[in-house]
Each structure stands twice: as structure tokens, then as C-alpha cells.
C-alpha positions as CSV (number, residue, x, y, z in Angstrom):
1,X,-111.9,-75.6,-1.5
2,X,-108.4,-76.0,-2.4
3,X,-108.9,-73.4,-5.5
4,X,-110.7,-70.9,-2.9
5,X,-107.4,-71.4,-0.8
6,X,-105.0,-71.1,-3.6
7,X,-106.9,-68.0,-5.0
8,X,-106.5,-66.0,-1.6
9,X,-103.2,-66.9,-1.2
10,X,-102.0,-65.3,-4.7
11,X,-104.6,-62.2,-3.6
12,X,-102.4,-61.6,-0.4
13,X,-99.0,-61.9,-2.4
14,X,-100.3,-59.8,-5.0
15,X,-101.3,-56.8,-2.5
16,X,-98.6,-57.0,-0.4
17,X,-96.8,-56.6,-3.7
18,X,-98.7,-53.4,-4.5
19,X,-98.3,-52.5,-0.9
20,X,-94.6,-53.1,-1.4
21,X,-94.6,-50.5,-4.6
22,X,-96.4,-47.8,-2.6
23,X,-93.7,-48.0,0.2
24,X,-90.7,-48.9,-1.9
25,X,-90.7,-47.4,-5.3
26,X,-88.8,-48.4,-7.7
27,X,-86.2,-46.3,-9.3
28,X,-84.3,-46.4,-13.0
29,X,-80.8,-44.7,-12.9
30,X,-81.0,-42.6,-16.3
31,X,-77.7,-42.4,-18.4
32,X,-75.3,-39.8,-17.4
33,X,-74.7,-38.3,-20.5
34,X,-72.2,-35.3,-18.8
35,X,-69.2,-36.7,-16.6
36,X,-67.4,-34.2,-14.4
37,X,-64.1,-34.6,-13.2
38,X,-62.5,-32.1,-11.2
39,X,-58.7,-31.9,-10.6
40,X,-58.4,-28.5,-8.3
41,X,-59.2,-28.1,-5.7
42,X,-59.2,-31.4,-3.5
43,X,-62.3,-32.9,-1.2
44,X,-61.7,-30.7,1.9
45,X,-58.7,-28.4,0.5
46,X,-57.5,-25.5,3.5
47,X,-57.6,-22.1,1.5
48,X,-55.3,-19.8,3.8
49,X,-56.6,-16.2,1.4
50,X,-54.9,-17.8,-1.8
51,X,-56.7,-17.9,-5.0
52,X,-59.5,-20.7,-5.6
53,X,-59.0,-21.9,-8.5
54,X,-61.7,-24.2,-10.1
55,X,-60.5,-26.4,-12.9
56,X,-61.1,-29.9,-14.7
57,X,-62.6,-31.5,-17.5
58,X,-66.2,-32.4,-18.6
59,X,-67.5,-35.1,-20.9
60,X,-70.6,-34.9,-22.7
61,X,-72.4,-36.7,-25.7
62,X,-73.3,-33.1,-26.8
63,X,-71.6,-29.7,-26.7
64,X,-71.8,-27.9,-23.2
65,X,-73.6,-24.6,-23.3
66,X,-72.0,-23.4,-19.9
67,X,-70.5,-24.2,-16.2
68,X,-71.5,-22.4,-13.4
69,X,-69.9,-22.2,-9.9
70,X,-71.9,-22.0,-6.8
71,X,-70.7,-21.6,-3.0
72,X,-73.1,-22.6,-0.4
73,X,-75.7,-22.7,-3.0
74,X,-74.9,-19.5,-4.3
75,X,-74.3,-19.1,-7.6
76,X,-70.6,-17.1,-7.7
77,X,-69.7,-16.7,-11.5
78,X,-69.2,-18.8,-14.5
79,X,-66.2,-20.9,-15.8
80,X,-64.6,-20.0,-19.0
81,X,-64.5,-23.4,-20.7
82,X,-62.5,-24.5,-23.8
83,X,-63.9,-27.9,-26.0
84,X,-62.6,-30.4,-28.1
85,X,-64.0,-33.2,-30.1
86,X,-63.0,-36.7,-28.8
87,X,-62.2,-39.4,-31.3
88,X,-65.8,-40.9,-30.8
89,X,-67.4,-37.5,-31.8
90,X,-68.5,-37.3,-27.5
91,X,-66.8,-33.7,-26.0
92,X,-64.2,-32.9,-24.0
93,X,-64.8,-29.8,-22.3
94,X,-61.8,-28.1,-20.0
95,X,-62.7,-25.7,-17.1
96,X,-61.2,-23.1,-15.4
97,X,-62.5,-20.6,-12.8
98,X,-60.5,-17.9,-10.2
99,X,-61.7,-16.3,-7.6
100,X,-60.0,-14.5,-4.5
101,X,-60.7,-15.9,-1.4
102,X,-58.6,-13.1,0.7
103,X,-62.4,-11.6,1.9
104,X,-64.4,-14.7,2.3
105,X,-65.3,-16.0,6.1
106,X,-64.2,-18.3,7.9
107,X,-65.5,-21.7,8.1
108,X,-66.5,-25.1,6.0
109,X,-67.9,-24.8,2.6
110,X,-69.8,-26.0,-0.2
111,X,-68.4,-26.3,-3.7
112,X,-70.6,-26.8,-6.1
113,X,-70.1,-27.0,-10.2
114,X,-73.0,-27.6,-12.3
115,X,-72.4,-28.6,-15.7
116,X,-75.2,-27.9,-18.5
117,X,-75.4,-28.9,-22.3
118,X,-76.9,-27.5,-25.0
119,X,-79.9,-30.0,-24.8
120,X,-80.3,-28.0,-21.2
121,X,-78.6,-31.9,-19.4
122,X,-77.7,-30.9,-16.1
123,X,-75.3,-32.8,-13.8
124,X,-73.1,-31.4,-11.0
125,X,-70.9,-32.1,-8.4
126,X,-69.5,-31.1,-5.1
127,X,-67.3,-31.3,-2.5
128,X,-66.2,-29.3,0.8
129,X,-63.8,-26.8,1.0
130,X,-62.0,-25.2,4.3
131,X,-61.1,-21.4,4.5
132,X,-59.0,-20.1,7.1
133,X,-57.8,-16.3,6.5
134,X,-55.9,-16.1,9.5
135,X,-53.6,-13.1,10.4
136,X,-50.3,-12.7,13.4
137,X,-49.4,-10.0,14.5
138,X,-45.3,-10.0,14.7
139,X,-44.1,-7.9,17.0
140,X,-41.3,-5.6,16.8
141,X,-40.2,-3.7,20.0
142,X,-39.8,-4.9,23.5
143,X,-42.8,-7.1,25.4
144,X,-43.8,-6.1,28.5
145,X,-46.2,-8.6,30.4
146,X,-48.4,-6.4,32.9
147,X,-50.0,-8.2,36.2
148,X,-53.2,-9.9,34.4
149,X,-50.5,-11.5,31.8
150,X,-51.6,-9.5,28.7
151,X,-49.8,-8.8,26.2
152,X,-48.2,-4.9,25.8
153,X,-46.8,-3.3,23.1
154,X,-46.0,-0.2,21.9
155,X,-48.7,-0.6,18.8
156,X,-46.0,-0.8,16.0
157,X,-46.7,-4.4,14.4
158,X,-47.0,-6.1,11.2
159,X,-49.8,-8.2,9.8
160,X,-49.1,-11.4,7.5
161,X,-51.1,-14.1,6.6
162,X,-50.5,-17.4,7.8
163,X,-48.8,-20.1,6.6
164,X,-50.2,-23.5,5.2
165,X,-47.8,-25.7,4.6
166,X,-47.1,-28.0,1.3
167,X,-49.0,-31.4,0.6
168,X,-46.6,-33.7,-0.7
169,X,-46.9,-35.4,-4.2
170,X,-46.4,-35.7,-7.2
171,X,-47.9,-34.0,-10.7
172,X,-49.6,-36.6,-13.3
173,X,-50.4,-35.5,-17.0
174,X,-53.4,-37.0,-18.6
175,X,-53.0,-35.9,-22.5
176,X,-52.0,-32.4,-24.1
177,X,-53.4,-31.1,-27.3
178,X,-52.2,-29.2,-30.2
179,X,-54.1,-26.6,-31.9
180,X,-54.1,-23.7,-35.1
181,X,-55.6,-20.8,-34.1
182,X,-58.6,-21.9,-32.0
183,X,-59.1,-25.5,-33.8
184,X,-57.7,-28.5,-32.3
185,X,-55.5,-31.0,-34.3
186,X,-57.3,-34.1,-34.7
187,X,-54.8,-35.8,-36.6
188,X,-50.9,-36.3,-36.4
189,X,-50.1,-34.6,-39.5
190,X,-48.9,-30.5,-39.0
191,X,-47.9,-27.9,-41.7
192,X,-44.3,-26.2,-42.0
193,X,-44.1,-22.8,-41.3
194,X,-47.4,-22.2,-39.1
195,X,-47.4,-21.6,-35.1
196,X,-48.7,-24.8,-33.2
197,X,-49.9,-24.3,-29.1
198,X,-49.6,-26.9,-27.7
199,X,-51.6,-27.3,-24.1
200,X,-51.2,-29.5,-21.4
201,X,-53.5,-31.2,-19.0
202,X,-52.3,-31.7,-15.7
203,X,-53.2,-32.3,-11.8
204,X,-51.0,-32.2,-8.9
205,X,-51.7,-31.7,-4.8
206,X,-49.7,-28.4,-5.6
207,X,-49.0,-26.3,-8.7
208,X,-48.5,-27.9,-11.6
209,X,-44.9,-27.1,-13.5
210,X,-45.0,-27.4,-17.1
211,X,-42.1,-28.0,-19.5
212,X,-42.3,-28.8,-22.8
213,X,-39.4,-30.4,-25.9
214,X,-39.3,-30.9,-29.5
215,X,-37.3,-34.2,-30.8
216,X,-36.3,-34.6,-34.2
217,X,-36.2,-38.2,-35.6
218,X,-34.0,-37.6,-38.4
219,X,-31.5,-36.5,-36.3
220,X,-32.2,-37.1,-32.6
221,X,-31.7,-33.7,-31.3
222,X,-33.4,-32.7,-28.5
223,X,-34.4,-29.2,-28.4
224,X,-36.4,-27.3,-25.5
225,X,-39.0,-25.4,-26.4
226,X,-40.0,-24.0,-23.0
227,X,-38.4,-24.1,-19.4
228,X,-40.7,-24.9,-17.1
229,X,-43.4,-22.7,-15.6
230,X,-46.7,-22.5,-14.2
231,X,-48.3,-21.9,-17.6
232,X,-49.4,-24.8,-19.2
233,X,-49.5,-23.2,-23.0
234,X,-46.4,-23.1,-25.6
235,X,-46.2,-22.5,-29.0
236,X,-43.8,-24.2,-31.5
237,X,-43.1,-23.3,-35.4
238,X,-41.9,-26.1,-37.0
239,X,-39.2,-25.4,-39.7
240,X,-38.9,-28.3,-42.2
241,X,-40.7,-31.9,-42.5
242,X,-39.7,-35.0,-41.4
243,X,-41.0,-36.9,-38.1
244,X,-41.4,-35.1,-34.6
245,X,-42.1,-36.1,-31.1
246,X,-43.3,-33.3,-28.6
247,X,-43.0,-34.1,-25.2
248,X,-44.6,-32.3,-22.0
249,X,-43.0,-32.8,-18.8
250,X,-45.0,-31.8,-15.9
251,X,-43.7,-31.7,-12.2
252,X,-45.3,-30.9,-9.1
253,X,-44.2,-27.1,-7.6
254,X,-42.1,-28.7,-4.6
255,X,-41.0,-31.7,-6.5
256,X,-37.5,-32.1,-6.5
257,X,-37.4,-34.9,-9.3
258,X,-36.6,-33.7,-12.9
259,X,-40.1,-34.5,-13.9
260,X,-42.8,-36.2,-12.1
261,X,-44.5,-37.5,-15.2
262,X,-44.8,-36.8,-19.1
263,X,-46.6,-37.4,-22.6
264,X,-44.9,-38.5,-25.9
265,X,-46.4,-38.0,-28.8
266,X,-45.4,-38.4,-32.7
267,X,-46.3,-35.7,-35.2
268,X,-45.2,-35.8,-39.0
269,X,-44.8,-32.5,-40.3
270,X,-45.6,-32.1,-44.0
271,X,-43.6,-31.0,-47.0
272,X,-45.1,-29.8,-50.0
273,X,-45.4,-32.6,-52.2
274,X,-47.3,-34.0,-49.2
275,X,-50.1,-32.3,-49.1
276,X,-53.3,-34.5,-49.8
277,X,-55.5,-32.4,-52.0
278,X,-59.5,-32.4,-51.2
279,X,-62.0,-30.6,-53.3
280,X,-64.7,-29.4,-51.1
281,X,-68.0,-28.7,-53.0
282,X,-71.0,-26.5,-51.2
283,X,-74.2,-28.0,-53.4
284,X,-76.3,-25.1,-55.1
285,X,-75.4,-21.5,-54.9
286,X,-76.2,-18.4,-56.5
287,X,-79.1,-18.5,-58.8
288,X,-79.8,-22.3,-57.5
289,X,-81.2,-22.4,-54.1
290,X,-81.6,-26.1,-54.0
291,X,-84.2,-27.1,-51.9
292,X,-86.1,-25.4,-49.5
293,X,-87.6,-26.1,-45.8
294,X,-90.9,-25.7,-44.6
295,X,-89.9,-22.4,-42.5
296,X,-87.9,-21.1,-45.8
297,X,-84.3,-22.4,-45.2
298,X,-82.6,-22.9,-48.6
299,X,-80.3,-26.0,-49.1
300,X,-77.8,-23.7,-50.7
301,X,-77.2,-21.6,-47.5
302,X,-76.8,-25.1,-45.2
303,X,-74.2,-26.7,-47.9
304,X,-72.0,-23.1,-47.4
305,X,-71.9,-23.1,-44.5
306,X,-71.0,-26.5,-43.8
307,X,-68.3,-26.8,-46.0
308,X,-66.6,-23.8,-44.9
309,X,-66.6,-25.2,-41.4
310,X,-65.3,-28.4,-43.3
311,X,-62.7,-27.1,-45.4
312,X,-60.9,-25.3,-42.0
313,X,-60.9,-28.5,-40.0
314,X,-59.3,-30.1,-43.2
315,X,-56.8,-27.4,-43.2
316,X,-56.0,-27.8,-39.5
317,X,-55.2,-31.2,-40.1
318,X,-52.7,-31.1,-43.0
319,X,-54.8,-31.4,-46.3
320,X,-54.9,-28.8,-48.8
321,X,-58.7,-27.6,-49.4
322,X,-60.0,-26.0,-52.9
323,X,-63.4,-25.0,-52.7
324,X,-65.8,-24.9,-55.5
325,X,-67.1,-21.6,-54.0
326,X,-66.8,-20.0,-50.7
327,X,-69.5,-17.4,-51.1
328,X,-73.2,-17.2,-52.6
329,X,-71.8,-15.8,-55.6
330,X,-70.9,-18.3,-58.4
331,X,-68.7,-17.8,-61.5
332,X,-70.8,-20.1,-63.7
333,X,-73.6,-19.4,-65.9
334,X,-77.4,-19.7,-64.9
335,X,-77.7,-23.4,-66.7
336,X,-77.2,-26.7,-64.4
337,X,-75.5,-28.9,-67.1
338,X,-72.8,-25.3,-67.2
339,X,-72.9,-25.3,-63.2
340,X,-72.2,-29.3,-62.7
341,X,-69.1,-29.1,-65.6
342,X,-67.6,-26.4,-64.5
343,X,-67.7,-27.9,-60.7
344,X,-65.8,-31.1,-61.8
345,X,-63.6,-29.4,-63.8
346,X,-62.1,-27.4,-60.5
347,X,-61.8,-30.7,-59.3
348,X,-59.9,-32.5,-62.8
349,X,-57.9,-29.5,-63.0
350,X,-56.3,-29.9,-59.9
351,X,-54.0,-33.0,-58.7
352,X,-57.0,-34.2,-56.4
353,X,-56.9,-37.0,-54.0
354,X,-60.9,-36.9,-53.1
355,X,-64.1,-34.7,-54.1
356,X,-66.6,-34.6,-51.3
357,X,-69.9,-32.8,-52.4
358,X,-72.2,-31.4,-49.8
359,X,-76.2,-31.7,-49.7
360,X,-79.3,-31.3,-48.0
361,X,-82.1,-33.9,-49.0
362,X,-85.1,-33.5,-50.1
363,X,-88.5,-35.8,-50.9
364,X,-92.2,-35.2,-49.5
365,X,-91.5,-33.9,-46.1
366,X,-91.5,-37.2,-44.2
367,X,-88.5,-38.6,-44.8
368,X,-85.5,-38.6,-42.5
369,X,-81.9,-39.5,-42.5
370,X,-78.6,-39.0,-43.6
371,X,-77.0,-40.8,-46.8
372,X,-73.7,-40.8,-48.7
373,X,-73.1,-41.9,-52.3
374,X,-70.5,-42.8,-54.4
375,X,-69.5,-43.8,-58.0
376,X,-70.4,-47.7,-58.6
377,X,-66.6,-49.3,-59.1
378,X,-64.8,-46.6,-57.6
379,X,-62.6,-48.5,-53.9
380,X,-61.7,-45.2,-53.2
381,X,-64.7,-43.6,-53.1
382,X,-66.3,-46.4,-51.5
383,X,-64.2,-46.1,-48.3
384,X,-64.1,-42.7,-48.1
385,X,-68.6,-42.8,-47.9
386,X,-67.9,-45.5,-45.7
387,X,-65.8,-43.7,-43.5
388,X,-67.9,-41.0,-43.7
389,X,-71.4,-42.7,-42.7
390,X,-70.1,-44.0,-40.0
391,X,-68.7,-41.1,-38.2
392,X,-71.8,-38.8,-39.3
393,X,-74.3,-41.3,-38.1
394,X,-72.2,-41.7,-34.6
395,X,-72.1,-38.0,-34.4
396,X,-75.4,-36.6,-35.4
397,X,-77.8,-39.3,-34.5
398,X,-79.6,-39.4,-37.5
399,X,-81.5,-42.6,-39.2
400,X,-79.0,-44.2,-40.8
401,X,-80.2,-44.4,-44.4
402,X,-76.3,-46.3,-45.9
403,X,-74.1,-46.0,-48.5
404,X,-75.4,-46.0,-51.9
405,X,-74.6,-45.8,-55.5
406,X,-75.1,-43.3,-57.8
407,X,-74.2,-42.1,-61.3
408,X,-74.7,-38.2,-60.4
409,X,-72.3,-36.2,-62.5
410,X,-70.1,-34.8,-60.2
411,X,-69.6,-38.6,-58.9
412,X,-69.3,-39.9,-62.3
413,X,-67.0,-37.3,-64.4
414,X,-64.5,-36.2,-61.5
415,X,-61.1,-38.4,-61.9
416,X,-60.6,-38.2,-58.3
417,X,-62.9,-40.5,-55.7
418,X,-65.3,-38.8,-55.1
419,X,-68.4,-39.0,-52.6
420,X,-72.0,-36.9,-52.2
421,X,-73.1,-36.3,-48.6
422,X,-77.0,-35.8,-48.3
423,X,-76.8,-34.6,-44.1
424,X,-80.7,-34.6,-43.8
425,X,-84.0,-33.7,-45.2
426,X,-84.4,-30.1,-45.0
427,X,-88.3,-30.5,-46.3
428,X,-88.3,-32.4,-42.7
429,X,-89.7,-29.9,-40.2
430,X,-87.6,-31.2,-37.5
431,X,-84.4,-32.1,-39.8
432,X,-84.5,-28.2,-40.8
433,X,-84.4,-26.8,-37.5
434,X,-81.4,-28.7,-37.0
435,X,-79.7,-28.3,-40.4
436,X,-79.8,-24.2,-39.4
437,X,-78.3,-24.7,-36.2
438,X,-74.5,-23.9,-36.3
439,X,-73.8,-26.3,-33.5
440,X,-75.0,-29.2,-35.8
441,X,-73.4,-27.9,-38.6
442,X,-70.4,-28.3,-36.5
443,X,-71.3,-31.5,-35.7
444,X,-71.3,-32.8,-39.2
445,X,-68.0,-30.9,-40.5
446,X,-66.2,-33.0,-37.8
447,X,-67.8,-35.9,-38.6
448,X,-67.1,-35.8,-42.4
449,X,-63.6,-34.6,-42.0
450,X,-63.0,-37.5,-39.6
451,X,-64.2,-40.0,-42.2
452,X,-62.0,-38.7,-44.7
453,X,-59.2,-38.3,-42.6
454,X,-59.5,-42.0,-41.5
455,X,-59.0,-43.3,-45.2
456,X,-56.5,-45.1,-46.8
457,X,-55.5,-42.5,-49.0
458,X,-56.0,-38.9,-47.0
């Protein structure tokens, strides 16, 4: 009897458990793996016909493929977007959009930006928005009242918008970067003689006022590179080596203060003798295809294209890059044991700091993974495929497969250290789509130059 009693009583907690399910399912928050932060405009910003101006930052395990801008749900353009690579290989993607607001109606609206990654992640946010385009008339002659009190004039008047007045505050910088070209400096080390921009991130209630100096250690002087303006982009040369600190200054438009806030940072510019020098080495090439995928991509191609994209990140960064070929098109003979030689000897012939050779693997089609080897006793070129494991595994999510040894002959007869990156199995059907992809070609250039550039010795 008791059993009986005990049996029903589980049976009713059990289906007012189920009933419980039906009426309140559960839910599992999924990682956000975009992060959208705006900085202009504000929740519920008045726009009296000025410009809206859409702009902040994005971060994202993988590369953004676009932002798009929506009003009310409709879709109003696109923002042009500019990334960097963040320390842990993540993104950080900065938006801006413009549009004139002089035309749109009256009323409350929705903002809406909508962020979406290559891997076709979505996330978006919004906020509410005020426009009020209002216009007074200012009149210019005499004002006659007539007996029903309206208004009389003699139709000469003057339309102008109307006035919003300042929010008080203050500007804050977050960071700035430098960059070459269209590259960003990852490192602190710049070259003599080449044109730096440097470019600020800032947010303010107002317009953001950017100014920008150049200190040098050796001597203290303080030199001004820009005054300060709305634009948030300056360029600097420097002349000669030594030790630098860049600072940007940011105020708000109304701010009175010299500077509401600023970022110091410390930048060592190079001389000649010190120049790291890093032999880059594209695997295969010319008559040697290396091996080949299951849809026809040859290893030789990948290796190219990889340590092109490698060698210019090096480059950004202070290190002086010699390639063992920068083309299909290879000065050595049609023999391996001539092809391997005359590879190391680039690399002996030259005051090298580091040889880093670059390879698609290969086995029986189900392997996966990513693997770097060095020569057995070499510290230097331990650390360096280290270094480089790490950051390639972090980036490009592949199974880890270590650091090993091996007595390959480039590792073996260089003088330098010297490491051989294998970035996947192209024979892999789904490691050779991505292999051929120039986003994750990108991916693993960063990766590898931010192992070696983490060494001891780079």
C-alpha cells in the first residue's frame, strides 16, 4: 500500500514536471561571439537637421563581413568599417556611417545596427533617436497685429533652423593605433624614414577634438604634430632612432580644459643595425607543386600566398624580411636536394636572426591539424615553434597536433633557428577549403608573425 502511495506520488511530480516544461521552456543563452559598442549617437539623442553620424567599435571571434544600418526597420545603407587584429587574434572592427537628416520627419525613431561575420553571426543593437527639423521665421519689417491677433507681415522673412543647445561633458579616448599603409602596427617597434598614421578612438557628448604630440626621450623635446581638429587621423615621419612617446589628446568641442583626456604610448624607432632579419620560406614552387587537395589546390600556391601576407606584417613591425621566392618561378634547378640547398643557403648567406618555412600537410586524407617543428637542441628555435603554436592554434581553431622535432634539412643546415610550420592537411577536404580562403590565410600570417614577434630574440 505504501509503495502504491509512493509510486503515485513521484507520477504527479513527474507530470507536473513535464507540464512545467510545456508551459515554461527552458532556454540556453548561446555565446555572443560579436560585441557592439556604439559611441554616437546617444540613447534618445535630439537631431535638429544635423548629420547622423553612426560610429563605434565591434568585437568578434572572426572577421566581420559587413554592418548595415536600419531606421525603423528599414535598411538605410551600409557602414564603411576598418579592422584590426587584437592581441588575442579576436577582431576589432571600427564603424562609421553619415547620413543627412535635414529631410527626414519628424518624430521618435528606431536605430538599428546589425553587425554580421563572415561565418554569417548576426547580433545587433538599438536605441531611439529624436528628430526635430524645426524652422522660425525671423521677421524683418514692422508687425502689425490685426483684430483676430494674427500675425502680419509684409512677406519678406528669413528661414533658419533651430537651435539645440550643447550637452555638457567631457571627451574620453579609449586607445589609438598606428599603421603603414593599410596594416596596423602590432608591435612597438617603427622604421626611420617611412610615414606612420596614427588614429585615434574617441567618444564625447559633443564632437570630439583631436590633437596629437611626438616626445623624444633622448632629449625631452616636445614637439606637436597636429593642432587640434575634428579629424581624428595624423601622420608622423620619424627622422632618426632612439625611443618615442606619441601622445593623443582628445577634448570635447565646448570643453574649455586643455584636454579632457589622453593616451601615452612608447614606440622605439629602429636604426639600421637594428633590424632583426627573418627569412621567410614559401614551401614548393615552380616545378614542385607539393601536395595536392582533393578539389586540385596545390600546397605550393597556399605556402605563397601565405608567406607574402607574412613577410608584409613582418615588415610593418620592424623586421627585415628575405624571401626565398615571392613568385611561382624559382631560380633553382629541377632536383630537390639542388632546391633545399640553395633555400638554406639564402638563409646562411644572410645575417639571419630566424628561418620560418611554410607548409601544407599532407597524409591519407583524414588527418587534421596544425604542427610546427624545429631542430632537436636548437632554444631558439624551440621558442620561436612555441610561440608560434600557440598563437596559430588560438587563431585558427585547428586540432592542436604540438611542437615536434625534426631533422628536415632546412631545419638542420640553416645557422639561424629555424622552424617548419605545417598550417593544415590540404588532402583534408574540409582543411582545403579553408587553406584557399584568403581570410584564413590571413588568419595564420597574423598568428605566425605574432609568435615570432613574441620571442626573445625578434
Amino acid at each position: 500500500m505504501n509503495k502504491k502511495k509512493g509510486c503515485l506520488i513521484l507520477n504527479i511530480i513527474s507530470l507536473f514536471f513535464m507540464i512545467g516544461l510545456l508551459i515554461f521552456p527552458m532556454s540556453v543563452q548561446a555565446y555572443n561571439n560579436l560585441i557592439i559598442n556604439v559611441e554616437s549617437p546617444k540613447e534618445s539623442e535630439l537631431f535638429n537637421g544635423d548629420d547622423l553620424n553612426v560610429r563605434g567599435t565591434v568585437d568578434s571571434k572572426e572577421r566581420l563581413k559587413l554592418i548595415e544600418i536600419y531606421l525603423n526597420n528599414e535598411k538605410i545603407g551600409q557602414a564603411k568599417t576598418e579592422t584590426s587584429v587584437n592581441k588575442d587574434s579576436s577582431y576589432l572592427t571600427n564603424f562609421e556611417y553619415k547620413k543627412d537628416m535635414s529631410n527626414i520627419k519628424n518624430g521618435e525613431y528606431l536605430l538599428k545596427i546589425v553587425a554580421i561575420d563572415e561565418n554569417d553571426n548576426k547580433e545587433e543593437k538599438s536605441l531611439k533617436i529624436y528628430v526635430k527639423n524645426q524652422q522660425e521665421q525671423t521677421i524683418q519689417d514692422n508687425v502689425l497685429k490685426n483684430e483676430e491677433n494674427n500675425t502680419l507681415t509684409n512677406n519678406t522673412y528669413k528661414e533658419t533652423k533651430a537651435l539645440s543647445v550643447p550637452l555638457s561633458g567631457k571627451a574620453t579616448i579609449q586607445t589609438y593605433d598606428i599603421m603603414l599603409g593599410n596594416e596596423y602596427i602590432t608591435g612597438n617597434k617603427l622604421l626611420p624614414g617611412k610615414t606612420y598614421t596614427i588614429k585615434g578612438y574617441a567618444s564625447s557628448p559633443n564632437k570630439v577634438l583631436y590633437e596629437f604630440w611626438v616626445k623624444d626621450s633622448s632629449t625631452g623635446t616636445l614637439t606637436k604634430i597636429r593642432e587640434y581638429n575634428e579629424d581624428r587621423y595624423a601622420n608622423w615621419t620619424p627622422a632618426k632612432s632612439g625611443e618615442y612617446t606619441i601622445i593623443v589628446n582628445v577634448k570635447d568641442i565646448f570643453s574649455l580644459d586643455i584636454f579632457d583626456s589622453k593616451v601615452e604610448k612608447i614606440f622605439t624607432v629602429l636604426s639600421n643595425s637594428g633590424f632583426k632579419t627573418v627569412i621567410v620560406d614559401a614551401g614548393h614552387g615552380g616545378y614542385d607543386s607539393g601536395a595536392v587537395g582533393p578539389t586540385g589546390v596545390k600546397e605550393k600556391d597556399i605556402t605563397l600566398k601565405v608567406a607574402l601576407k607574412l613577410g608584409n606584417i613582418l615588415e610593418n613591425n620592424g623586421v627585415k624580411v628575405i624571401y626565398t621566392r615571392t613568385s611561382d618561378n624559382v631560380s633553382w634547378p629541377s632536383n630537390e636536394s639542388q632546391d633545399l640547398a640553395a633555400r638554406v643557403a639564402i638563409a646562411n648567406s644572410n645575417n639571419t636572426d630566424l628561418y620560418v618555412s611554410i607548409h601544407a600537410n599532407s597524409f591519407n586524407g583524414s588527418a587534421n591539424g596544425t604542427e610546427t617543428y624545429y631542430y632537436s637542441g636548437s632554444a631558439k628555435g624551440k621558442e620561436a615553434a612555441e610561440a608560434v603554436q600557440k598563437e596559430l592554434v588560438n587563431a585558427i581553431g585547428l586540432y592542436n597536433r604540438g611542437t615536434k622535432t625534426a631533422g628536415y634539412y632546412v631545419l638542420k643546415n640553416t645557422i639561424s633557428p629555424s622552424i617548419l610550420v605545417e598550417l593544415g592537411f590540404i588532402d583534408n577536404r574540409n582543411e582545403e577549403i579553408l587553406l584557399n580562403s584568403d581570410w584564413f590565410q590571413q588568419k595564420c600570417a597574423e598568428a605566425i608573425a605574432k609568435g615570432i614577434l613574441g620571442t626573445s630574440f625578434i
